[in-house]
C-alpha positions as CSV (number, residue, x, y, z in Angstrom):
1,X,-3.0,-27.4,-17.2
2,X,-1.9,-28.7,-14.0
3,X,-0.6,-26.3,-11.5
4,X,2.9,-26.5,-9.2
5,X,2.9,-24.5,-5.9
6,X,6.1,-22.2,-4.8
7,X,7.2,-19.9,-1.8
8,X,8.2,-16.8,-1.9
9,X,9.5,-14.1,1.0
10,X,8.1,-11.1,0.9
11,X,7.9,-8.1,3.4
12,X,5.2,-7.5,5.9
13,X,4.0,-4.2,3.7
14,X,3.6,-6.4,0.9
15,X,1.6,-8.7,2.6
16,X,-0.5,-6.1,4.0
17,X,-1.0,-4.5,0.4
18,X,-1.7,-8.2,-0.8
19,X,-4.6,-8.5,1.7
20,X,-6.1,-5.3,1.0
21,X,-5.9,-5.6,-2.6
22,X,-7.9,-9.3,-2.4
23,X,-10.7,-7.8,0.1
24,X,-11.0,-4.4,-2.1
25,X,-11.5,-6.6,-5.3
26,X,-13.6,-9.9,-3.7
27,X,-10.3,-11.9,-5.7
28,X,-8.6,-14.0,-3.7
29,X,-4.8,-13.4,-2.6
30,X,-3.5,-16.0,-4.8
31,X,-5.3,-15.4,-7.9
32,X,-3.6,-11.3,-7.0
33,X,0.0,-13.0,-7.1
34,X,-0.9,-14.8,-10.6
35,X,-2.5,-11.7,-12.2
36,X,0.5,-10.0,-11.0
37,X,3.2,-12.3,-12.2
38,X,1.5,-13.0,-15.6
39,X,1.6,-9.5,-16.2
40,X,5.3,-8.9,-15.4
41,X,6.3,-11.9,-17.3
42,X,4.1,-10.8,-20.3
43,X,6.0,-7.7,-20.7
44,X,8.2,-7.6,-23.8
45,X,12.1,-7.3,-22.8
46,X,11.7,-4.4,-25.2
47,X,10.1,-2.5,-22.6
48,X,12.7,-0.1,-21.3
49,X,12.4,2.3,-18.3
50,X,13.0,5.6,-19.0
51,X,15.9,5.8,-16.3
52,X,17.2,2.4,-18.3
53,X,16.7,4.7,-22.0
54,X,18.8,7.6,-20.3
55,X,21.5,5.5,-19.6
56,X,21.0,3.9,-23.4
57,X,21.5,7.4,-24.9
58,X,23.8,8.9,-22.8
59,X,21.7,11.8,-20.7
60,X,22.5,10.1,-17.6
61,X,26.0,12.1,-16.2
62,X,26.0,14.0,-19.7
63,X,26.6,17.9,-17.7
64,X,30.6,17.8,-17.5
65,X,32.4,19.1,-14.2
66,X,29.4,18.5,-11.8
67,X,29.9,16.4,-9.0
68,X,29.7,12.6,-9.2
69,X,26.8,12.1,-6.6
70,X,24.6,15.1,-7.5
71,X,21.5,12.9,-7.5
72,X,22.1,11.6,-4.4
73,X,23.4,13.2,-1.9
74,X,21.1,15.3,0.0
75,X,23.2,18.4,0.6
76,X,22.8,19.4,-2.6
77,X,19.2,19.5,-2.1
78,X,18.6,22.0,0.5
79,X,16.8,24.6,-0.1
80,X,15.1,22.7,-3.5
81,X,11.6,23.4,-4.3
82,X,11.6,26.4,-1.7
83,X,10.6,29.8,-3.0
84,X,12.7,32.3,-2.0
């Protein structure tokens, strides 16, 4: 099997992470990259998320006359997870 060499930009913290995970392990950084790309390319397109299965079934924006960005916007958050 021969073997083709490629670039790719990634961000410092990834780097970092990269580093840490080859000196934690003894494995070296690029052996980390081709364990990690293997496994995302090995998973089966049949793999769904369960944000991606939501949206599928049609839980995601299912509660009628709510606003639009409740999800997101952080004033409707204040106060959450506070006990009163």
């Amino acid at each position: 099997m021969t073997s083709a060499r490629i670039s790719v930009r990634v961000s410092g913290r990834i780097v970092q992470r990269l580093k840490e995970r080859s000196r934690k392990t003894g494995v070296k950084e690029s052996e980390v990259v081709r364990d990690a790309i293997e496994e995302y390319l090995s998973k089966s397109d049949s793999e769904k998320t369960a944000y991606e299965r939501a949206v599928e079934t049609g839980l995601i924006g299912c509660a009628k006359g709510l606003p639009r960005d409740l999800s997101t916007n952080k004033k409707y958050f204040k106060g959450f997870g506070r006990s009163r």
